[in-house]
C-alpha positions in Angstrom: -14.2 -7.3 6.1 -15.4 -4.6 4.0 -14.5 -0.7 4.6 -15.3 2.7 3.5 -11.6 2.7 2.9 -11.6 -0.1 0.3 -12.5 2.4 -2.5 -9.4 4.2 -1.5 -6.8 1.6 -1.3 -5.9 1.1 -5.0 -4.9 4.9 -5.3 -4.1 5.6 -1.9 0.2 6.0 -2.2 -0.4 8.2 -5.6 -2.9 10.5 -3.9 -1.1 10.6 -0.5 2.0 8.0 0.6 4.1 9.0 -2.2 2.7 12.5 -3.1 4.9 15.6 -2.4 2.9 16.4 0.7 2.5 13.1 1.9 6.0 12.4 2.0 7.1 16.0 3.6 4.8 14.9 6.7 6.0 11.5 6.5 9.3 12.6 7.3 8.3 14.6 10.1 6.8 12.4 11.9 9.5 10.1 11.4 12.0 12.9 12.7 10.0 13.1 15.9 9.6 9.3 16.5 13.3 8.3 15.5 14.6 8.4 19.2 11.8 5.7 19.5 12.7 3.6 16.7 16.0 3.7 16.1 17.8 2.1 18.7 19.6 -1.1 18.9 17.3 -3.1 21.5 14.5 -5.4 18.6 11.2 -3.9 19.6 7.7 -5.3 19.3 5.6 -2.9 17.5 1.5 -2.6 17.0 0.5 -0.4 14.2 -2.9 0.0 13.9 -4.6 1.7 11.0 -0.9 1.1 9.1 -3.3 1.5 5.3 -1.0 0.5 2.5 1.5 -0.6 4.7 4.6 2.4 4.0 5.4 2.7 8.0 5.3 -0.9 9.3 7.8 -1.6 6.4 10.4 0.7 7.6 10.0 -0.2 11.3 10.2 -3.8 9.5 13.3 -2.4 8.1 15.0 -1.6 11.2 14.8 -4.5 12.5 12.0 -4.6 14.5 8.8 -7.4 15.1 5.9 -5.6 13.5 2.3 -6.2 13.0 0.3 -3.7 11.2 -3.8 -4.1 11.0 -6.5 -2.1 9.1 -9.9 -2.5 8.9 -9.9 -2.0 4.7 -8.6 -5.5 3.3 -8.3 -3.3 0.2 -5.3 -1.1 1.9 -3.8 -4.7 3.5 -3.7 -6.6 -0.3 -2.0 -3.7 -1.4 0.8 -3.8 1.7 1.3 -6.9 1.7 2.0 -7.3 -2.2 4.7 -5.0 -1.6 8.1 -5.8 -1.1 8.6 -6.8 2.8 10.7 -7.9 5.2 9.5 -11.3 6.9 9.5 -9.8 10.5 5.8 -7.8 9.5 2.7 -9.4 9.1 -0.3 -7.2 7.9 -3.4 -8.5 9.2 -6.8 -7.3 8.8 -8.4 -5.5 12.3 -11.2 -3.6 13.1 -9.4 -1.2 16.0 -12.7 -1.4 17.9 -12.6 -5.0 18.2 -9.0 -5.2 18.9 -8.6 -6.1 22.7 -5.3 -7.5 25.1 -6.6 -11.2 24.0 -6.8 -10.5 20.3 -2.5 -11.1 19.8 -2.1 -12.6 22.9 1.0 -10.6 23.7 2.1 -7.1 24.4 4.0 -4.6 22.6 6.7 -1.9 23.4 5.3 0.5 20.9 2.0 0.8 19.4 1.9 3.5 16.3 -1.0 5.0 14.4 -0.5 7.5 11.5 -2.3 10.0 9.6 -5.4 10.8 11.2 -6.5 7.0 11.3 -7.6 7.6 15.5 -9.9 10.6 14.1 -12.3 8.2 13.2 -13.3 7.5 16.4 -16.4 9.0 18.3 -15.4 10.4 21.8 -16.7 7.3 23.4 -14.7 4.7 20.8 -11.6 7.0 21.8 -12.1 6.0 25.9 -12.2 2.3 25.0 -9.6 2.3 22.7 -6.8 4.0 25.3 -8.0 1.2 27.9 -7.2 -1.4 24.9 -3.5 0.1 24.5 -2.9 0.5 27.8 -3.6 -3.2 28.1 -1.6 -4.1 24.9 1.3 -2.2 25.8 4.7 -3.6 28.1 4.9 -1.9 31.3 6.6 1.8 30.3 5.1 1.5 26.5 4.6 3.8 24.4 1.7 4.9 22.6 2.2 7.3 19.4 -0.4 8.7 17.4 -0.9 11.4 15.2 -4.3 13.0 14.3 -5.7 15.8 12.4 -6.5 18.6 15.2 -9.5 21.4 14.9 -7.7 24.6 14.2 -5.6 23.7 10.9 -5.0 27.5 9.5 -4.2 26.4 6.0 -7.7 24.7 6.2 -9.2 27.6 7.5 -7.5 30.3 4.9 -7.6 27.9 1.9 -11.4 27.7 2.1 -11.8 31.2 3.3 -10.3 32.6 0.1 -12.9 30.3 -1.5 -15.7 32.0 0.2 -16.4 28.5 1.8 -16.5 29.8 5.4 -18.3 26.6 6.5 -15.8 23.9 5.0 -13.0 26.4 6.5 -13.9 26.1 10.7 -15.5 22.2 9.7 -13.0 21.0 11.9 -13.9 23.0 15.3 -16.7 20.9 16.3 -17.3 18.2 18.8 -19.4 16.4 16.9 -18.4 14.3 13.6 -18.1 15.5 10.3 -18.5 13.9 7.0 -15.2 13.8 5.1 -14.4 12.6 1.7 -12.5 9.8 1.2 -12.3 9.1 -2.9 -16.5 10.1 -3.2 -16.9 8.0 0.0 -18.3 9.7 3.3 -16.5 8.8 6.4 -17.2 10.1 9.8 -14.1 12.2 11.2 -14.0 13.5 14.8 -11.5 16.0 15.0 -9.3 16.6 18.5 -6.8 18.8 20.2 -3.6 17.7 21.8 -5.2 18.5 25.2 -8.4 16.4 24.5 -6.2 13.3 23.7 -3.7 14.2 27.0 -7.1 13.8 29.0 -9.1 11.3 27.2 -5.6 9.1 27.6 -4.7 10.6 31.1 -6.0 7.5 33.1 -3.9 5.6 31.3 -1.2 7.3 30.0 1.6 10.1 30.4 2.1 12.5 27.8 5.6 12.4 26.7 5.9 14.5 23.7 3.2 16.6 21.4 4.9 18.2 17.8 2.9 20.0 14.8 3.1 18.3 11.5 2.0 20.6 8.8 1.8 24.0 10.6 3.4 25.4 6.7 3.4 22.0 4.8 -0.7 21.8 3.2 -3.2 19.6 3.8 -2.6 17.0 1.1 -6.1 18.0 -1.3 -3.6 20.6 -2.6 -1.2 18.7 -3.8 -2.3 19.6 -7.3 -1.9 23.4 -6.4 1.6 25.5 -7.2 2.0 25.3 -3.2 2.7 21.8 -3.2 5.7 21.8 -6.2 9.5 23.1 -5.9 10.0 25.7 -4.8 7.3 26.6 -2.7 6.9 23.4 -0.8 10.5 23.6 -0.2 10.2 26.8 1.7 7.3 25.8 3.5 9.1 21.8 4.9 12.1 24.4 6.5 9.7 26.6 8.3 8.2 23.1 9.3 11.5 22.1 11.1 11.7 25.6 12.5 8.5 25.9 14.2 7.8 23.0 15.9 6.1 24.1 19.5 3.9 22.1 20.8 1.4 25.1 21.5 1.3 25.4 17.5 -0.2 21.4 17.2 -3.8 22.9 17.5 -2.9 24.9 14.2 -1.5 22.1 12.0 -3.0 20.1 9.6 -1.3 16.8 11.8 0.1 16.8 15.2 1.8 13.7 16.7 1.4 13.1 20.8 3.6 10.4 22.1 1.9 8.7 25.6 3.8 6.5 28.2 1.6 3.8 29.7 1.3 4.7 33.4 3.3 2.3 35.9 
């Protein structure tokens, strides 16, 4: 199955999974879902848009039954020719085709990272919180996190630029074109509150936390703001400010749902 995101794959954990940025949100996220994760009942877990494969390997890790999809069979070569634990199977998915027949069971958790839900269109978005809903044990639990429409590093890095276009891109209910190495990929960007009620027939919210209110976007991580000891300062202000009225503002924000009974 071919993908935009094949052209990314090969480079994808230099530019992002194992760049300074990447792994200060990384561990945020993984701060916020550990009361999910780590606890001593074996849990079945659905990643979907898992890319090179970095989270379903640590949920692997803990013990749990994992399978991770992606539509780019470029990002699953390069997970599964890492080093992995025999209880995760990557498997190449499109998540609009991905129904409650498609693994014929159900899963405690099912997990998407990194923006990998902003790729689809408000319509896409209704169908696919029927699809988890049906995927997921009673009492699931449905984590996501996306890029929402009000990141202010976004908007100051490209206002100091003079690019007052590129720095509100993300406020818009329509897509946007974004760049994903030279390949155009349509992005919708969403609030925590549009999520809570595009989900709402299906799901509770649980839980909504900023990742990267301080922390930058990762297309800086060439810039002095992503090296020691800038960075530093900016991943403890992270673990300081973590409202979830200041989501909106950051470059990520993770909501956790809980299937309705």
């Amino acid at each position: 199955m071919h993908s935009d995101f094949d052209v990314a794959a090969a480079q994808y954990d230099a530019i992002f999974t194992y760049s300074n940025i990447g792994k200060a949100q990384r561990k945020l996220v993984f701060k916020y879902i550990n009361p999910i994760i780590k606890q001593d009942k074996k849990l079945s877990i659905l990643e979907l848009n898992c890319g090179t494969g970095a989270d379903a390997i640590e949920f692997a890790k803990l013990g749990h039954d994992v399978i991770a999809t992606d539509i780019s069979s470029g990002m699953i070569e390069v997970a599964n020719a890492k080093p992995h634990p025999e209880n995760v199977q990557f498997q190449v998915q499109d998540i609009n085709t991905i129904t409650k027949d498609t693994f014929h069971k159900q899963f405690d958790v099912i997990f998407s990272d990194f923006g990998g839900i902003n790729c689809l269109s408000h319509e896409q978005l209704q169908t696919f919180f029927k699809n988890a809903a049906d995927l997921l044990l009673p009492n699931g639990t449905l984590a996501i996190v996306l890029m929402p429409k009000n990141c202010l590093w976004e908007r100051f890095y490209f206002t100091l630029k003079g690019d007052r276009k590129k720095a509100t891109r993300r406020n818009t209910t329509k897509s946007i074109v974004a760049n994903v190495d030279g390949v155009g990929v349509d992005t919708w960007y969403y609030n925590p509150k549009d999520i809570s009620a595009a989900a709402n027939n299906y799901f509770n919210t649980k839980k909504i936390k900023p990742i990267g209110v301080t922390i930058p976007p990762s297309y800086l991580e060439q810039s002095f703001v992503a090296k020691f000891p800038m960075l530093n300062i900016f991943k403890g202000i992270d673990s300081i400010v973590t409202a979830s009225s200041l989501a909106k503002y950051a470059d990520h924000f993770l909501i956790v749902l809980e299937k309705r009974s």
